[in-house]
C-alpha positions in Angstrom: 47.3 38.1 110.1 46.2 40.2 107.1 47.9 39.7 103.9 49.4 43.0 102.6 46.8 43.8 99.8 44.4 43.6 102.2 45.2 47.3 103.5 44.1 48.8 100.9 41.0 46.8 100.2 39.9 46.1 104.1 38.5 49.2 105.7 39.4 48.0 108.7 42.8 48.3 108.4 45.1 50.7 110.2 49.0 51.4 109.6 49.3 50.3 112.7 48.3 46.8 112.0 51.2 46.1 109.4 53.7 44.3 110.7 56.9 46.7 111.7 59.7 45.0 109.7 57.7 45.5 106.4 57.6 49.4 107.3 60.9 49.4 108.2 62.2 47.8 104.7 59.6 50.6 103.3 61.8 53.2 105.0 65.2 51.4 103.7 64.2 51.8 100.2 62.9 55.3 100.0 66.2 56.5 101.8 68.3 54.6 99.7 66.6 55.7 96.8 66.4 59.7 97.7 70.1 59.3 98.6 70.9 58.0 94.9 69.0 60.8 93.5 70.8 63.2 95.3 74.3 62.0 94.8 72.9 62.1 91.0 72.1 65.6 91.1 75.6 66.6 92.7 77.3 64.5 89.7 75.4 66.7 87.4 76.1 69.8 89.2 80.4 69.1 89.0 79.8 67.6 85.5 78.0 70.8 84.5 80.5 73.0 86.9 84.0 71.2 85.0 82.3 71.6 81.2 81.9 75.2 82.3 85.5 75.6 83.8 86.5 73.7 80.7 84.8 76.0 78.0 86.1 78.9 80.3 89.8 77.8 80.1 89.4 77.3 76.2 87.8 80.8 75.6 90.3 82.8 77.5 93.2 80.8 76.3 94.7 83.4 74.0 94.2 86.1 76.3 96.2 84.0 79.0 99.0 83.3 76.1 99.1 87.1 75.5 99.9 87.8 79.5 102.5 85.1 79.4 104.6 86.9 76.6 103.8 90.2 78.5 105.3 88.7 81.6 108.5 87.4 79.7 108.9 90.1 77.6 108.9 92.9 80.9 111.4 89.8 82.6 114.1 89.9 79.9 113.6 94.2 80.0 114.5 93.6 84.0 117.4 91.1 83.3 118.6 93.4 80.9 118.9 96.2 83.6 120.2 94.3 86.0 123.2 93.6 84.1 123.5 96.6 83.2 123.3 98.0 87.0 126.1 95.0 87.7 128.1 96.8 85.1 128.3 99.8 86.4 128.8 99.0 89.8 131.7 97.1 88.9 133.3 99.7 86.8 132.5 101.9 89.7 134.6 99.6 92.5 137.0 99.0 90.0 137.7 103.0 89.6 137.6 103.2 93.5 139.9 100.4 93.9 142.9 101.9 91.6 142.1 105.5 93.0 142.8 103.8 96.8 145.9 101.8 95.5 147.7 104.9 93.8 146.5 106.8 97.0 148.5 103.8 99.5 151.1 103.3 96.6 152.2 107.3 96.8 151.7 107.2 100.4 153.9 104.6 101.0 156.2 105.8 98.4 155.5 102.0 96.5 156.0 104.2 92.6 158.5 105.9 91.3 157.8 109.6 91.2 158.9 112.4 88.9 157.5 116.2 88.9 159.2 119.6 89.1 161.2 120.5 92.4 164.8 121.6 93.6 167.9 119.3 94.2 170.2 119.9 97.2 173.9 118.8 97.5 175.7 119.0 101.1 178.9 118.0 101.7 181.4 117.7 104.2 183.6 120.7 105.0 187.3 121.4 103.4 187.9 124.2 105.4 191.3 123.0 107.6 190.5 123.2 110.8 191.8 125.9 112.9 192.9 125.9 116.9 189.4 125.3 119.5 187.6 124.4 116.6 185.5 120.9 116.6 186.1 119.0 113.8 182.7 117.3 114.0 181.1 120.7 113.0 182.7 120.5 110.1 180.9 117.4 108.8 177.3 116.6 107.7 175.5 114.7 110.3 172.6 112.6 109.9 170.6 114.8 112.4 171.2 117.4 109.4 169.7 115.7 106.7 166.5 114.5 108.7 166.2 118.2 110.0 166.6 119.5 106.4 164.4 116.8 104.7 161.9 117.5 107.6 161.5 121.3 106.3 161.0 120.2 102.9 157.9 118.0 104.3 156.7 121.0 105.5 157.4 123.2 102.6 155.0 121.2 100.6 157.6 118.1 99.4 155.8 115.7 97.5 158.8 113.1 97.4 162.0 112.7 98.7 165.0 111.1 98.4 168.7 110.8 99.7 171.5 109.4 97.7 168.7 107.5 95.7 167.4 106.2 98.9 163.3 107.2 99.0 162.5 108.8 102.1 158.9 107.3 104.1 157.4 107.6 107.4 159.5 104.4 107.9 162.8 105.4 106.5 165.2 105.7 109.7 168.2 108.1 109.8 171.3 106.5 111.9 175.0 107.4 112.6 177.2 104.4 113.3 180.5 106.7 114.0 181.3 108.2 110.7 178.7 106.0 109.1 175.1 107.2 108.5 172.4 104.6 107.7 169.1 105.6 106.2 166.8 102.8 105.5 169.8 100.4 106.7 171.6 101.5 103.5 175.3 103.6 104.2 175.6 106.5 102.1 178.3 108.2 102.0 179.2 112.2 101.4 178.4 113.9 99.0 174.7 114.0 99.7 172.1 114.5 97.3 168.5 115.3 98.0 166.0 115.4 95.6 162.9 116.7 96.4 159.8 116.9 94.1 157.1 120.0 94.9 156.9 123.4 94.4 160.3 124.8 93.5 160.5 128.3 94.9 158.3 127.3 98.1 161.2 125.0 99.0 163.9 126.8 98.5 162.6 129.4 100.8 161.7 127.3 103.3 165.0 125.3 103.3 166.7 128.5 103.0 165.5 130.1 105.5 164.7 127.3 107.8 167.6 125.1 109.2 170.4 126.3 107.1 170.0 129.7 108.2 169.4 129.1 111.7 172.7 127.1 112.3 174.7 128.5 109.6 176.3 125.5 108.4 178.1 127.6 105.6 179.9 128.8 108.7 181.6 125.7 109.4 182.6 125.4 105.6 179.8 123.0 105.1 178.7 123.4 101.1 175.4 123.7 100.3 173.9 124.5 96.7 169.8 124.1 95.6 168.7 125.0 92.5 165.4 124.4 90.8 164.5 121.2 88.7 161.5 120.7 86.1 161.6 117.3 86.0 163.0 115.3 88.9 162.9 111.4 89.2 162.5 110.1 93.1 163.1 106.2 93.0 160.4 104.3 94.4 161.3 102.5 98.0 163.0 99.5 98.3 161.6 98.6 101.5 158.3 97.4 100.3 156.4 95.9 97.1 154.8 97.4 94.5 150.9 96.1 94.8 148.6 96.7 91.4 145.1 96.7 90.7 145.2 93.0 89.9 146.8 92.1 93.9 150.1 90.5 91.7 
């Protein structure tokens, strides 16, 4: 076998006539040493590539410190707003709120009301009673005071009351004999109605409404109205008074 100088000595020699495991370690070694010089050139390259992101972050550091305080500073200007918008809306539902509770406390007559209007007494007749006449003409009926506070609903009314009773859309008018019962209360002759609105647009609609039309001064019924500028309507007793705060 030839020794391995003798390849480059020996003219005779060929590759082919070194033994195969010595050209296989040859191979090992040159792979093994191109791989290390290329993972040495990649630890460059990153070393170079993170001292360049590094001098990069250091350079533009102020600038970046600038944007932060910008960013803050337009933050607190939106906070600032939005408060402000939270504000508002709140005074705005607060406004609607007590505009719908007066609206449901009028409507369901919860407040007590005062205003201009007219005051009406009726009261039972005195006239004595003469042959073929029925005495019940000759007494106020609850029939008469829902007909008569009817027509001063529909001559405007913005409040009503009987005998201190306030008159709803719930208040019920009943005769038990010579009883009458409005809102389960008895009230009793004479009868006072208090009615706050436009003065002379009630009178003339009472006046010439159911009074006329069935002549109760006839049947010695007395009736009087006269004008008011500042009338008091109790609130209803019925119901509870709700405020703004939902006591």
């Amino acid at each position: 076998m030839n020794t391995s100088w003798e390849k480059y000595f020996w003219s005779g020699y060929t590759e082919f006539q070194e033994p195969v495991e010595t050209r296989n370690q040859s191979l090992f070694f040159g792979s093994l040493i191109f791989l290390i010089a290329l993972g040495s050139t990649i630890h460059l390259k990153q070393t170079h590539l993170e001292h360049d992101k590094l001098n990069l972050m250091i350079s533009s550091k102020p600038g970046i410190t600038k944007q932060i305080e910008i960013v803050e500073a337009e933050n607190s200007i939106l906070e600032s707003k939005i408060l402000i918008e939270n504000h508002k809306l709140a005074s705005i539902l607060e406004e609607k709120a007590e505009q719908f509770l007066k609206k449901y406390n009028h409507l369901m007559a919860l407040q007590e009301t005062q205003g201009e209007g007219v005051i009406l007494t009726l009261n039972d007749s005195t006239k004595p009673l003469t042959s073929g006449e029925n005495p019940n003409l000759m007494i106020v009926h609850n029939l008469d005071l829902l007909a008569i506070v009817n027509e001063l609903w529909a001559g405007g009314a913005k409040a009503v009351s009987v005998n201190d009773q306030r008159i709803t859309a719930a208040s019920e008018f009943n005769c038990i004999g010579p009883i009458i019962l409005i809102n389960n209360t008895r009230v009793l002759p004479p009868f006072t109605i208090k009615a706050i609105g436009d003065p002379q647009k009630l009178i003339d609609t009472v006046t010439n409404g159911y009074i006329k039309r069935y002549n109760l001064e006839k049947y010695g019924i007395e009736f009087a109205i006269r004008k008011n500028d500042s009338i008091k309507v109790p609130a209803s007793r019925e119901t509870l008074l709700i405020n703004i705060k939902g006591n």
